[in-house]
N, C-alpha and C positions, 0 to 999 in steps of 0.2 A: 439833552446835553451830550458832550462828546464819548462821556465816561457812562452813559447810562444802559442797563439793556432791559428788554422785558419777559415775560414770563413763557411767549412762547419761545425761548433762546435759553431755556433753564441748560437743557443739553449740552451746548455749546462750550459750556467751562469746563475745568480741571477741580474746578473744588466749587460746593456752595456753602458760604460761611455766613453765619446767624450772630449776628452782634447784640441782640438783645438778652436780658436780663436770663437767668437760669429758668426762672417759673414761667415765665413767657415764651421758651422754648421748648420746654416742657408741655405745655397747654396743646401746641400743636405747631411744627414747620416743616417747613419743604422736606419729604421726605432725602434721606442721602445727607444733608447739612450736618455741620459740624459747628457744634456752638461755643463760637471766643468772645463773651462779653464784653463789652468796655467801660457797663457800670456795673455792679452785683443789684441784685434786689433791694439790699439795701441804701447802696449807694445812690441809685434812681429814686429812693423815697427823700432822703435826704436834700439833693437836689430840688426835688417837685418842692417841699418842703419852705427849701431857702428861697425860692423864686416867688413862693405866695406872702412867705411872712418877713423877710429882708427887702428883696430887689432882684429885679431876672438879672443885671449885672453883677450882683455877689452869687448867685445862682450860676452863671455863666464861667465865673473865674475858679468857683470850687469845681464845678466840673471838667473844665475844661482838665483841670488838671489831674482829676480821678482816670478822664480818659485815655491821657496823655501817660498815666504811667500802668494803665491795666493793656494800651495796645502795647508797650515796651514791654510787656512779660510776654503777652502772644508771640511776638516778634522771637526773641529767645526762646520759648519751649516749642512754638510750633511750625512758625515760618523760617527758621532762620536754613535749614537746609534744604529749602524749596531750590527749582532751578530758576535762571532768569526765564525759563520760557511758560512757564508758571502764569495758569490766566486763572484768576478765581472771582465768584460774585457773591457779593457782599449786601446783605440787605438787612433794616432794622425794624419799625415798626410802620412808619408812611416813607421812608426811603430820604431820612433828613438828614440831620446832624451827627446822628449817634454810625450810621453805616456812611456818609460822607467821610469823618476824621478818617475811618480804617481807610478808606479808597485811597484817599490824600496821602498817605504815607507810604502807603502798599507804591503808590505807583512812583512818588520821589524818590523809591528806591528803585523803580526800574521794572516792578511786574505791568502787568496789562491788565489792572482790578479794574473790573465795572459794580457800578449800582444796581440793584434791581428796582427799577422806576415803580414807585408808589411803596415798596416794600412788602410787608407783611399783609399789608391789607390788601393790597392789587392783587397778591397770591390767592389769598382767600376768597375775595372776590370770584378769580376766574375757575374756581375748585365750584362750587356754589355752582357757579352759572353752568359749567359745563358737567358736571354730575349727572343730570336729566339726558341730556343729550349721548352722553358716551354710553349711559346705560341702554336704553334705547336703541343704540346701533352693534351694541353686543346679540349673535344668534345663540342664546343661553341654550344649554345642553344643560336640564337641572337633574341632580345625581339624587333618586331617592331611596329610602328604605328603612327600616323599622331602627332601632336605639342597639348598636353595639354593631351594627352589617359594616362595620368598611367603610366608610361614606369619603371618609376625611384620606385615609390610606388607598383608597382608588383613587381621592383627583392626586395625591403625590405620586403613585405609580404613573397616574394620566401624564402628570406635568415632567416627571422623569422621562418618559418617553417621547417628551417634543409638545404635547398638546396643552391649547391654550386653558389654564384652568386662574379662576377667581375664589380663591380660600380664602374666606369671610372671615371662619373662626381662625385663623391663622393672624390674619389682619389684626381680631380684637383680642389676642391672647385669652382666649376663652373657650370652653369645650359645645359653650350651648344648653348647657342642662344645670339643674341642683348643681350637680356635685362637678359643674363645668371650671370651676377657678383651675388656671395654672399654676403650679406648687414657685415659689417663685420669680412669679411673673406679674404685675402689676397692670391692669386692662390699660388701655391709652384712656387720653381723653378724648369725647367726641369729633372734636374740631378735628385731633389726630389721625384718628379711626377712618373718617373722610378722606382726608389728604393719601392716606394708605391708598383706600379705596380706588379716591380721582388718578392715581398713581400708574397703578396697578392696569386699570380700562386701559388708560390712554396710548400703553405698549402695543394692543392687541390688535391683531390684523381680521379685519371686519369679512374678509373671505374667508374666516375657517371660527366653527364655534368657540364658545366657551363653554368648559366646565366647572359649575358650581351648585353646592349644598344647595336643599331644599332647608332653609333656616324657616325660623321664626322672625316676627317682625325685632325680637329684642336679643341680642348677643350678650348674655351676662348683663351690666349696667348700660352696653352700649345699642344706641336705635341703628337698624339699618337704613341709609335712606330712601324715603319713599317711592322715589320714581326709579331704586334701582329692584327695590321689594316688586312693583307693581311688573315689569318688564321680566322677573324671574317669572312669577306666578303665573303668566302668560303663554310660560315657554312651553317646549317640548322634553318629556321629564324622561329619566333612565330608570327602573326600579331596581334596584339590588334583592336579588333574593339568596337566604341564608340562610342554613338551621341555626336553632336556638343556642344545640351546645357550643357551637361556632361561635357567634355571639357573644358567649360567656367565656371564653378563651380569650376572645380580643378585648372584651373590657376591663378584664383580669390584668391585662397587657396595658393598658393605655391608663388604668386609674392604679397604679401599683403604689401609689403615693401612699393610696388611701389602707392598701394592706400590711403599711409600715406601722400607719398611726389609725388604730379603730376609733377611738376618743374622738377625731378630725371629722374623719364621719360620719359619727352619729351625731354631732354638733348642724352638722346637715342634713341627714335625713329628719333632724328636729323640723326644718323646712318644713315637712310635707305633711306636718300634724293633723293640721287643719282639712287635708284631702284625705286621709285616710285615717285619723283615728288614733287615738293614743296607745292604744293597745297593740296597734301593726307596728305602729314607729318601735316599741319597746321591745318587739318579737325581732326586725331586723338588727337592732342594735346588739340584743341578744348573740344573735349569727355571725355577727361583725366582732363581739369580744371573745365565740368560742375556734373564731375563724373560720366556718363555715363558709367559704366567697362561695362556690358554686350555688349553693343554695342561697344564698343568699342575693347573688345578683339576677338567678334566675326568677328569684317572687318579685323582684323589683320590675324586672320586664314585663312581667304577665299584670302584676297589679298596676303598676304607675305606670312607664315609659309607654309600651306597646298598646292599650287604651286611648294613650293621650294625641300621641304620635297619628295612630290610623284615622283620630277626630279633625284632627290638624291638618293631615295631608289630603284628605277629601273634600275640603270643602274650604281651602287654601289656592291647591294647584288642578287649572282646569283641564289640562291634559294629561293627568294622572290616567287614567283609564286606557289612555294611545299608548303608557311610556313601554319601549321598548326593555326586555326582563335582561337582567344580565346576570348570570349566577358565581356566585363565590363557594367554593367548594371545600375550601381549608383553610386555617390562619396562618397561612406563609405566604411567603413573599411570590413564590410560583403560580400562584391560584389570583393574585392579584393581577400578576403580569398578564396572565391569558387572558382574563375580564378586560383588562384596560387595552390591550392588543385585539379586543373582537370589536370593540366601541371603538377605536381609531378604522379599524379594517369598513368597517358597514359605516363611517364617512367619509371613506376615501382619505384621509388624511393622510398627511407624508410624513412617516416614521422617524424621530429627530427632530421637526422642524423646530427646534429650540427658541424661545421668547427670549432673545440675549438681553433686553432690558427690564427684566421682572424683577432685580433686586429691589425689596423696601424693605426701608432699616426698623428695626424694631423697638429704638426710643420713643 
């Protein structure tokens, strides 16, 4: 149809707007979208409701008119100081009646709204399908090294600097470990997680690497997908090396949450009962309510993290042994910059090349 477009044209608009329900946009869309419902949650149960137990015609006439006055608010709070040169794409769950009505009016007033043919599901569809493939054509530069080196603050120094980097834990609002929650921040959902993910690939220019963590297969509650796990594991790895107290300075720095509230914690470290023993969990917690963080984060390295990590990353990643060493030598910002400037120098990279489409929104 005249008004329709599809998902490889996502680009091409001014705006993408998500017409379905608040929880079903929530769940997961197109990253960058902006969600203007035309039913509420409840209102779509109501509906489904009167269609199964009245008539899809008394079904048809309550909604029409919930739609009819939920796009008249959008219109006023959010479109109404749009220009007329204003192209936006509008999609709802299979690209029906719920993202039709908004088109239909959007464009009796004069914009140039299209559909996104199939909707929701055509989206998801081609995320799915093309995840395997974009991973796969990624040349991963995988960034390793033991719990608290830099890993997450080299690919941002990397990615400041021009180079193409994939931050996972970024993606899943997660640190990756126990005590990885964002103070905060609520993980996505999987479907989301994905969509970041498919997002993020699909910027990157397959002449010049990526950089990304050597994760685990699970980012807090969320999987990473398998064929993009199997094509890291593959790669050619970086090792971060770093003393200890260094270490302990930057994790000091990045979990400060946790030296606000001890209680938070040790509600965590309860976690790790079971691997280490009731008596260790009670010693740390101990350290944690006299404030002892150095010593305390360094028995976590030596007992938990640094064990687990060196189990995991051998026998994980098979070119760990080739990875080229890069050393970090302070926790400032200086010592980062030279690390992530000797890694672009030894690939030739061109210094700036900035990813201008790596924005993904973080709902």
């Amino acid at each position: 149809m005249w008004d329709m477009a599809n998902v490889a044209q996502l680009a091409e608009f001014d705006e993408i707007i998500d017409v379905r329900t608040p929880s079903e946009f929530a769940e997961d869309h197109v990253p960058g979208a902006v969600n203007r419902p035309v039913l509420s949650d409840e209102e779509r149960a109501r509906i489904g409701t009167l269609h199964k137990q009245v008539s899809a015609f008394t079904g048809r006439k309550v909604g029409a008119a919930l739609v009819s006055r939920n796009i008249a608010g959008h219109l006023e709070a959010s479109f109404m100081e749009k220009p007329k040169s204003w192209r936006p794409l509008v999609y709802c769950w299979r690209g029906g009646k719920r993202s039709e009505a908004m088109v239909h009016i959007l464009r009796e007033i004069g914009w140039d709204a299209h559909r996104l043919e199939g909707g929701y599901k055509a989206y998801r569809r081609t995320v799915v399908a093309d995840l395997p493939q974009l991973a796969r054509g990624c040349g991963f530069r995988v960034v390793c090294g033991l719990t608290g080196s830099g890993k997450s603050r080299l690919l941002e120094t990397l990615e400041r600097l021009g180079a193409q980097v994939l931050d996972l834990e970024r993606l899943a609002a997660h640190r990756g470990s126990v005590l990885g929650n964002l103070p905060g921040e609520p993980q996505p959902a999987q479907k989301m997680f994905e969509s970041r993910i498919w997002w993020r690939l699909r910027t990157f220019d397959d002449k010049f690497p990526v950089f990304v963590e050597s994760e685990s297969k699970r980012i807090g509650a969320l999987q990473v997908p398998e064929q993009l796990m199997e094509a890291m594991r593959e790669s050619a790895c970086v090792r971060v090396e770093i003393g200890i107290e260094t270490r302990v300075q930057l994790l000091l720095e990045q979990y400060a949450h946790f030296l606000a509230d001890p209680a938070a914690l040790g509600r965590q470290l309860d976690c790790l009962a079971q691997l280490h023993g009731r008596a260790a969990i009670e010693r740390w917690k101990a350290l944690a309510q006299r404030r002892e963080w150095d010593a305390l984060v360094r028995e976590l390295l030596e007992r938990h993290y640094d064990p687990a990590y060196t189990r995991s990353i051998a026998s994980h990643y098979q070119q760990m042994p080739l990875a080229r060493a890069i050393e970090i030598t302070a926790p400032d910002d200086a010592s980062f910059a030279t690390a992530a400037k000797a890694l672009i120098e030894d690939l030739a990279l061109p210094v700036g090349q900035v990813d201008r489409n790596s924005s993904v929104d973080s709902a």
